[in-house]
N, C-alpha and C positions, 0 to 999 in steps of 0.2 A: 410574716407581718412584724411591725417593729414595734418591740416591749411598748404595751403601755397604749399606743397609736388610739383604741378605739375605748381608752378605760380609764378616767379620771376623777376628780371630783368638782361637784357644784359650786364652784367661788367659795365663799367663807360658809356655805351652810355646811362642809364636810361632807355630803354626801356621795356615796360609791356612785359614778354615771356611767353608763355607754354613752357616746360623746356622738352615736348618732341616733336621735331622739325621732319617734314617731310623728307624723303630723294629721289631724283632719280632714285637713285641705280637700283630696279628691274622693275622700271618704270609704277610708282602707274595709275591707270585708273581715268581719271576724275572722274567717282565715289567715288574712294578713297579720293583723293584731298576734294573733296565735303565735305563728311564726316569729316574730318579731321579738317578741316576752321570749319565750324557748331558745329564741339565737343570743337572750342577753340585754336587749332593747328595753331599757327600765325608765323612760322618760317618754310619758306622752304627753301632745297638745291636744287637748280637743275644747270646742267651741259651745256648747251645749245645745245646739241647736243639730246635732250628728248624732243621727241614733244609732249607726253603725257601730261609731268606738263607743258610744255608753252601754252596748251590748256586750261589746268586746272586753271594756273594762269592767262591768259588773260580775260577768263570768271568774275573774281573775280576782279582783276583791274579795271574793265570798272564800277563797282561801287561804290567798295569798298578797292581802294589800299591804302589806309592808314591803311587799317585791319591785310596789312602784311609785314614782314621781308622777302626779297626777299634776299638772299644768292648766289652768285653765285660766276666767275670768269674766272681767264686766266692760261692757261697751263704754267707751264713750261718744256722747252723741254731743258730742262740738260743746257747744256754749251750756245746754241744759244737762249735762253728764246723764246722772242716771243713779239709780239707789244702790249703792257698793253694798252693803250688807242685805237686804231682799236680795239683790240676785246672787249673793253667796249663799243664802242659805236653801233658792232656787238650784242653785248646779249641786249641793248637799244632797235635798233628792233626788236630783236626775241621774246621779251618779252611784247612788247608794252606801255613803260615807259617811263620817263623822266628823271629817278634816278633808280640806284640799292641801298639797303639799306648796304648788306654787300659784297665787294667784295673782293674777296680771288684771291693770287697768289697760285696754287695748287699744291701740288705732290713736295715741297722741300723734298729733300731726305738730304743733306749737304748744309753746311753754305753758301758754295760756289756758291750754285744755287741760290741764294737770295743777289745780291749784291745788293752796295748802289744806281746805278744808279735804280735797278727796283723799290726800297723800295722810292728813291726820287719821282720816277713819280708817283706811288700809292698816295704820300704826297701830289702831286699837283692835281691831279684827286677830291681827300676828298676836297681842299681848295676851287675846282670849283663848289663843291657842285652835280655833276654829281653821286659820291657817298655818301653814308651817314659814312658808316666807312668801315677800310679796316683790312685786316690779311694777313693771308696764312694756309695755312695745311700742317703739315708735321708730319714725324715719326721721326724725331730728336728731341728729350726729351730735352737733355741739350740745344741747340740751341731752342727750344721755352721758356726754361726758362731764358736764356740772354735775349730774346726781350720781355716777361714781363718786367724781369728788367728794362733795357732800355724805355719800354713805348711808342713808335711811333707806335704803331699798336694798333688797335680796337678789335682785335676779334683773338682768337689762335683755329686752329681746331686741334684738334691730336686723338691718339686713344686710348683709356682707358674699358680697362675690366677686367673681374674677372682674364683671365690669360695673361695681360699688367697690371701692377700694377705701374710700375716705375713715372708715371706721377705725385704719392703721392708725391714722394719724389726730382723727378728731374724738375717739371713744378708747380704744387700746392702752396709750401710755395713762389714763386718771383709773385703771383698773386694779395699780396693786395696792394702794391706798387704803381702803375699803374691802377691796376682793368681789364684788359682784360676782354672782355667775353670770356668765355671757352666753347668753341662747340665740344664733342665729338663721334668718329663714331666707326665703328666694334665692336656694345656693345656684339654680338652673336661673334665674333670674325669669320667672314662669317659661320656661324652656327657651329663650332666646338665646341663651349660649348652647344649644344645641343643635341652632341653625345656622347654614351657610350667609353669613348678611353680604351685601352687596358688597363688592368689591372685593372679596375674600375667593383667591384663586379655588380653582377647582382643582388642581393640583396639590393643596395643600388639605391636610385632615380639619376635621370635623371635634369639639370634644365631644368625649360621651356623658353622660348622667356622673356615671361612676368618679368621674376627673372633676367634673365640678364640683362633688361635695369633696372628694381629697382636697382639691383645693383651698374651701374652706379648713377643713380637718387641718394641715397643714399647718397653720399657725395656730399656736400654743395659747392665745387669748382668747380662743372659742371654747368654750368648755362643753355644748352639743350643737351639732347641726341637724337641723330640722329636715325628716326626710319627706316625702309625700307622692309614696307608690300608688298608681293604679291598679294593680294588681300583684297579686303574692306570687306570681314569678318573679314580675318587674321585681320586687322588693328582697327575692330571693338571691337577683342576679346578680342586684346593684350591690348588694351588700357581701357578696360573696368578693368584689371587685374592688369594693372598696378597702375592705378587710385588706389586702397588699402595704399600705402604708401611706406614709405623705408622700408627694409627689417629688421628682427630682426637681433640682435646680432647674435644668432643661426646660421640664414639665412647666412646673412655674412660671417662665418667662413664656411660653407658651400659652400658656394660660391668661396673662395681662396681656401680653399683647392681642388675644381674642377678643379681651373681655373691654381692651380701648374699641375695638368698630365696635365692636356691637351697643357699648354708650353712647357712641356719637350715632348711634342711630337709633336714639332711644325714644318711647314712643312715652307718653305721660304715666300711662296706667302700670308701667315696669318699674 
């Protein structure tokens, strides 16, 4: 494995990461979790609505919560947002802490959902110390690279894979500015870059799991990739796989050129 590959730190918070972060998403088994903390895996996502990882991470807290980057956050519901501080102090007990480390306003879709009044109370939530740093997630490219620019936020989640590429070029260069950490998810693009799409010879390979998230890993502006095993083999295998390195040159162009079909045949909900 190449120095360094799976071990870096959080944008400007400093903090030690493995740079492939746990996810929710298909709602890993304590097992998995397990595994995952013990291989090194010190960044999880979870939603608060997943009692699997609030099981997984309360186990871990009771001895060892400085061991992890706890990720979570609060909905945004379009135009009526939602109460940032009740539901922090909601995921506080669901998780059995005293601090979240990152806490994310989630699912901006446009500028519009993210105004200054939510962005100010996230500012005074970090100043209380309740959180350690704050972000958001969103699929608005250009709008995550203005708030690099600008700098009031901790941590950018968005989505970046072999057929999402634009983050190089509309998110990537307003990062060293400020230094955000870059947290990003859909690195299978929910498994679509694992399928053969139409028009992709049969004589040509397939990528795996494992190439996808290298993929991401591979460039130096993602500070973790967000994983999300089904099970703690799956999550044993991939990450044994991934553990090799970034991907060759080869690999890469490999990679975009997969990851062009499979956008041009992209379905809304990817």
């Amino acid at each position: 494995m190449e120095a360094d590959f799976l071990h870096s730190t959080l944008g400007r918070t400093g903090w030690p990461i493995c740079r492939l972060g746990l996810s929710a998403s298909y709602r890993p088994t304590q097992g998995t979790i397990s595994a995952a903390f013990d291989l090194g895996v010190n960044y999880f996502f979870a939603y608060g609505f997943d009692s699997q990882m609030k099981r997984g991470l309360r186990g871990i807290f009771s001895s060892r919560r400085e061991k992890v980057i706890l990720a979570t956050g609060a909905y945004n519901f379009i135009y009526g947002h939602t109460n940032i501080r009740r539901t922090l102090e909601k995921r506080l007990r669901q998780f059995g802490t005293d601090y979240i480390d990152v806490f994310l306003f989630l699912g901006v879709m446009k500028p519009r959902e993210f105004p200054d009044r939510v962005r100010d109370e996230m500012v005074k939530l970090r100043a209380e110390g309740k959180v350690r740093a704050i972000g958001i997630s969103t699929h608005d490219r250009k709008f995550a690279g203005m708030l690099a620019e600008q700098g009031d936020l901790d941590v950018l989640m968005i989505r970046y894979n072999a057929a999402h590429r634009g983050a190089e070029t509309d998110i990537f260069p307003h990062l060293p500015r400020h230094d955000p950490g870059l947290v990003s998810y859909t690195a299978t693009r929910w498994t679509a870059l694992l399928r053969r799409p139409k028009g992709w010879s049969t004589e040509r390979p397939v990528p795996s799991a494992p190439m996808a998230y290298r993929f991401v890993l591979s460039n130096p502006a993602v500070d973790v990739c967000l994983m999300g095993p089904r099970s703690r083999e799956e999550f044993e295998r991939n990450f044994e796989e991934i553990s090799r390195g970034p991907l060759s040159a080869e690999e890469v162009l490999f990679m975009q050129e997969f990851g062009d079909v499979v956008h041009r045949q992209r379905r809304w909900f990817m």
